[in-house]
Each structure stands twice: as C-alpha cells, then as structure tokens.
N, C-alpha and C positions, 0 to 999 in steps of 0.2 A: 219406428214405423213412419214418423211423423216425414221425418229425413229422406227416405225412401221414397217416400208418393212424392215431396219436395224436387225428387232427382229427374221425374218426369220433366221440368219446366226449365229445374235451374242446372246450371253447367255445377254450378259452385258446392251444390249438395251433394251432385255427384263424385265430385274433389273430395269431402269430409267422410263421403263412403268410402275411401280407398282402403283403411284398414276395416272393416267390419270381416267378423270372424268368417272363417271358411267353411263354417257349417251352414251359416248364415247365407253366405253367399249361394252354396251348392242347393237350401231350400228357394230362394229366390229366382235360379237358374231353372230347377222343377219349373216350378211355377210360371216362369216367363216363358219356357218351352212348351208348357200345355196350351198357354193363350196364344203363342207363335202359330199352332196348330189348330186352331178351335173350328175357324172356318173353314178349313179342309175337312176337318171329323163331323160337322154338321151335312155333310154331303150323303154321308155314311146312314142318315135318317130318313133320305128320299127315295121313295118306292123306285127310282127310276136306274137306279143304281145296281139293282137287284135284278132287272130286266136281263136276265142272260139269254134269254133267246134271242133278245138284238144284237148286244154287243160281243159274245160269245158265238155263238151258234151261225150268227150275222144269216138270220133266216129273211126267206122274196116273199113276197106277197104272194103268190103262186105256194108255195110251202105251204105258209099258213094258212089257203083255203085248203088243200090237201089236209091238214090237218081237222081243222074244220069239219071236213065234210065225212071225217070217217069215226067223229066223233061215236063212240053207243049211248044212242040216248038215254038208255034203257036203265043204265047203269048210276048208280049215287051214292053220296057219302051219309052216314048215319051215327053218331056218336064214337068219331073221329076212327071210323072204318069206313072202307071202298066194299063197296056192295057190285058187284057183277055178275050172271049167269052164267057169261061163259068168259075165257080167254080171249084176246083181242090185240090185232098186231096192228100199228100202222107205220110203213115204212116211207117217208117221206125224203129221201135220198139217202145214197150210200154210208153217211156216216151220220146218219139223223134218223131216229125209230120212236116212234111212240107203243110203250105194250100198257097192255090192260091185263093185270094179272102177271103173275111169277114169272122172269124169262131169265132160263140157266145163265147164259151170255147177255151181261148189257151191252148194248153199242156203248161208240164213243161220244156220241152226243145224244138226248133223248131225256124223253121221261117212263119210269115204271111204275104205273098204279099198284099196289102192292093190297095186302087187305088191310094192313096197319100202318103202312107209309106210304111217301111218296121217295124214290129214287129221282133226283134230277139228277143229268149227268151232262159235265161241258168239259172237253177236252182228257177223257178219262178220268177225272173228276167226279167221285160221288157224294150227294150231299143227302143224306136221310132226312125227309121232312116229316111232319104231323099232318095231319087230313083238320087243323084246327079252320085252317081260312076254309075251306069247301063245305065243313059240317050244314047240315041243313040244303045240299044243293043236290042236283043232279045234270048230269049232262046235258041234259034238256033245255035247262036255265042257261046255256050258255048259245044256243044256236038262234042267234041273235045279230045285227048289223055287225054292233059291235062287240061279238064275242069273242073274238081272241084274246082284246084288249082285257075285259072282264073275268077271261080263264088267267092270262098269263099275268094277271096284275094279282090275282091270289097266290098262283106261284112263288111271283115276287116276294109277297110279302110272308110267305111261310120261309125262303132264305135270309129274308133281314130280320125276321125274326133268329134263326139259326145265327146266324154270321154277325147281326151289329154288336156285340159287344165284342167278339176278337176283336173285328177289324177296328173300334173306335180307340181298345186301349193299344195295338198293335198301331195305330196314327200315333197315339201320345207317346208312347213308348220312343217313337222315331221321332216325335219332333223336340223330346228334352235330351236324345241322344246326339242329333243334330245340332242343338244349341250348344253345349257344353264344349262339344267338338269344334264348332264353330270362331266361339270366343277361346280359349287353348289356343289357335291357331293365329289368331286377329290379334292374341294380346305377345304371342312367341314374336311375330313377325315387329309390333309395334316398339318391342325393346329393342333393336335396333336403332331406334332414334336416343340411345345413351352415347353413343362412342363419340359424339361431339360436346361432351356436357363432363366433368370434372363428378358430378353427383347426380344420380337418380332415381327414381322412384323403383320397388324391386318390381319381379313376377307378380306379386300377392298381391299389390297394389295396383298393378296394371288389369288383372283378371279383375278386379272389382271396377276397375273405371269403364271396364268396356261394357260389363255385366250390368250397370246400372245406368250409362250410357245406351243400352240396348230395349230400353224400360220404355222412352217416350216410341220407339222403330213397332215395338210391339202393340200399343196401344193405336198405334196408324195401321199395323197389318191390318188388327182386328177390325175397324171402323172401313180398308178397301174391300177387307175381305166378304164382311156381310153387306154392305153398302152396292157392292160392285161384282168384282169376282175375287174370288181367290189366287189367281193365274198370277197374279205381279207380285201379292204379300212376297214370295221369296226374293222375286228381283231389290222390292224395297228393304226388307229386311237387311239382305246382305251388302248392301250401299248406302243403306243411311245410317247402320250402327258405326263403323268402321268412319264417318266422315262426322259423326256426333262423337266418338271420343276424341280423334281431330281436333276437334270444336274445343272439346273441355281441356286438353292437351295445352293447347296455344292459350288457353285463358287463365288455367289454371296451374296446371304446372309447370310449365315453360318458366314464369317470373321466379319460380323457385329455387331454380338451375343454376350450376355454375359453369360457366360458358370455358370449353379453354382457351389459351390464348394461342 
C-alpha cells in the first residue's frame, strides 16, 4: 500500500509496481475508475439535473404561464395521494399535456396527476413518481411569482429521488469500463517500443506501469474536477497518463534495456 500511494509522486515506485499481481492491479483499476468518475457522478445529486421540463420538454415561458394559469387550485396532496374533484386537462401544445386524473392515452411529453402517483413523461418516456415532495401541499401553494420554479423543482426532485442511484452506479460502471479499456489500449500500443531493444519488459508489466502511472492523472482530475468543472478531467486524464508512463519509461526502464546494435 505503502508503494502505491509512493507511485503518486515517484516515477520509481511506479517501476517496482510493475509486477504486482493482476488481481491487484484489476482491484486498483476499480478503484481509479470510480474516482476518474466521481466528479461527473456528483452532478447526478443536483436538483437541476433532474429539471426535465427545461432540458427535455425545452418548455417558453409562455408554456409555463399556460401551465400556471390552469393550475386547480382546489385540488392537493394528502398522505402521499392526489386529492381532486373532478378530472382536469391542460394542453399546453401539441406534444405537451398536463392531466389531472386518469387519462387512457399519455401524450408524449407531460405530466399525469394520478391518485397514487405522479406520471412524468419526456419523450415517450414514463417515469412513476410518489406524491412524497407535494405531501402537505396544494395547488394553491403554488400560484405564486415563483411558482413554477417551486412546482417543478418538487418534480425534480421526486425523479432524483427515482433515477440517482441508476444513473450514479450506471456513471461508475462506465467510468471503471472506460478505464480498464483505456489502459489495454495505451499499454497494447506502448509495446511497440520493444522492436528496437534486444529485451523487454512483457504485457503484465506494461498494464501495471500505465495503471499506477495513471494514479497521480486521477488524483488531478479529481481536484479540476471539483475545483473547476469536470469538462477537461477527460481531456487531462487521457494526455497526462500516456505522457506519465513516458516519464517512468525513459527513467526507469529504458536503462534496463538492451539496445540492438
């Protein structure tokens, strides 16, 4: 372990990593792949992400007073039930409906107040929610400056309730698949620098210099990533591991070598 955190700083520790078992390595590649990813999966916990009437539905301010304005006031949630009188349609353009109560046919985009759920729907898309964010409310409470923002931010957050944990382990999933793939490919490619050298280091040796050469790449995504944005981690990632085994390459195994003549 000691060796390993060592490889962050020194080129040389990452040398003395080259045989570490392949079990070893494949837990270490997990692990580097989930923190390659971390700041993109933190995205995944902001209510603003969940907003699909913006980025989905891409609904005008014009919509959203329509919607607004055909609100039933009348109507409210009560120990995670939709309470209404009667049924209630609002069609706020062709592929965008709001109903209030059972309706045979969802559209393609919209929401359906149901008596025990909520139907959100984006792009044929249907997402079953709980009336858990609304309990205690009524329509009422929402006809307000800023009531859209106050309806559709409960929305919101009744979907990342539903959806954060796919999509958080569905991110790590992709970013220890990504990694693994990654180096395979960085380390196939860097064997090629044998066919001028008499002896070299094999595959198994090479997938560990790049693997623990990729150790100080991730600990930099992680500090652009929360620091900054997440936009560049990939650009850095996939340019500074590749130019850090380079590094430990020339320093460390190159004097190794036997050169041909």
């Amino acid at each position: 372990m000691k060796r390993i955190l060592e490889s962050v700083f020194l080129t040389k520790a990452v040398f003395e990593l080259r045989n570490t078992h392949v079990l070893v390595t494949l837990l270490v590649s997990i692990f580097l792949g989930i923190l390659m990813f971390t700041p993109f999966t933190f995205m995944f916990f902001e209510l603003s992400t969940y907003r699909m009437d913006v980025t989905n539905w891409q609904i005008s301010g014009a919509e959203q007073e329509i919607i607004m304005a055909g609100l039933p006031v009348d109507c409210y949630f009560d120990e995670g039930r939709f309470n209404c009188a009667e049924d209630f349609f609002i069609n706020v353009r062709q592929d965008l409906s709001i109903s209030f109560g059972y309706k045979e046919e969802f559209p393609t985009n919209g929401m359906v107040f149901q008596e025990t759920s909520l139907i959100f729907l984006t792009n044929d898309t249907a997402y079953d929610l709980s009336y858990n964010s609304f309990n205690g409310t009524s329509f009422a409470d929402f006809v307000t400056t800023d009531g859209y923002e106050l309806l559709f931010n409960r929305v919101a957050n009744g979907l990342r309730n539903e959806l954060l944990l796919t999509f958080v382990l569905g991110s790590y999933q992709t970013g220890i698949i990504t990694f693994i793939v990654f180096v395979l490919g960085v380390s196939a490619l860097s064997m090629l620098l044998k066919f001028s050298h008499l002896n070299f280091i094999n595959f198994k040796q090479m997938v560990n210099i790049v693997v623990f050469s990729s150790f100080q790449m991730v600990i930099l995504v992680m500090l652009v990533g929360f620091i900054f944005t997440p936009g560049f981690t990939t650009l850095i990632f996939n340019f500074g591991t590749p130019l850090r085994a380079y590094v430990v390459y020339k320093r460390e195994v190159l004097p190794t070598l036997v050169t041909k003549n």
